[in-house]
N, C-alpha and C positions, 0 to 999 in steps of 0.2 A: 258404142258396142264394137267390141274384136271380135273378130274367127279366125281361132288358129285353125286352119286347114288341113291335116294330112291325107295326102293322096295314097295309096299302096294297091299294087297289085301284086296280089299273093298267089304261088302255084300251089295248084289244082289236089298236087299229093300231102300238102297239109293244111289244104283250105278248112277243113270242117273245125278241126283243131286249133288252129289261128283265128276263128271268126268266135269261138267260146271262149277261147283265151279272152282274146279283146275286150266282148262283152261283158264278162264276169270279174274279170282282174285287169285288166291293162286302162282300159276306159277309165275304171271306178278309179285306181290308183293318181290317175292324174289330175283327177276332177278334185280328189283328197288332197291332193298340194294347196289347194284354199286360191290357185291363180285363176280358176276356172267357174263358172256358175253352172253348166251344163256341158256335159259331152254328150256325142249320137254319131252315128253309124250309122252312114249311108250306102246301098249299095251301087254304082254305078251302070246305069243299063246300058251299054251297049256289047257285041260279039268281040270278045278279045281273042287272039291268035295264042292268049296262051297263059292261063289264071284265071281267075278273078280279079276287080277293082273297085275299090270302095273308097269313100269321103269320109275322114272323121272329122266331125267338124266340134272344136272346145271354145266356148264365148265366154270372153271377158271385160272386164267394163273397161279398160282403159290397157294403152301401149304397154305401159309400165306393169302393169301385171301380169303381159307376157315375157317384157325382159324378165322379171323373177323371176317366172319359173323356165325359162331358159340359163340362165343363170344358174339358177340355184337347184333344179329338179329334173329337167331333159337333157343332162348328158347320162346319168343312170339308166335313167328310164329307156332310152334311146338304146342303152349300151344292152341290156336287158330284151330287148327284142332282137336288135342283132344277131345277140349269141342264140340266143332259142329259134331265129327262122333263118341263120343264114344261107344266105345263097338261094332263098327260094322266094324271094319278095325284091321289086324295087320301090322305091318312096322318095315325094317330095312333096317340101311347105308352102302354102301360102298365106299370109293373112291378110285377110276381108276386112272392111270399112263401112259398114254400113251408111248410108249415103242417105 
């Protein structure tokens, strides 16, 4: 098993806004590309100097069905949150391995 990880911390003036987006549409959209078996949203606890920050974590059975949907699904979908929060978020990937 993979976890695509995204990290994001989003400001605070359209956090309510971005955390229903995610939930309702952005999540479910990517999980719909068939590279994913589960997405979830995590929120990150600790005092940030300025947002909020959250884990979405998408699990896949195998490497290769994250290259597809990199590939073939996350430069849209990428491009798609850009333009709807920009300048008010920053973000970064990792992926997990369960061990």
């Amino acid at each position: 098993m993979i976890i695509y990880n995204v990290t994001v911390n989003i400001d605070s003036s359209v956090h309510d806004e971005w955390l229903d987006w995610m939930k309702n549409t952005h999540i479910p959209e990517v999980v719909a590309t068939g590279c994913f078996s589960a997405g979830h949203i995590f929120r990150i606890m600790v005092d940030e100097q300025s947002g909020v920050s959250y884990s979405i974590q998408y699990t896949a059975a195998s490497i290769e069905e994250i290259q597809r949907y990199m590939k073939d699904f996350a430069p849209a979908l990428q491009k798609e949150h850009t333009e709807k929060y920009a300048d008010k978020f920053t973000a970064f990937r990792t992926l997990l391995e369960k061990v």
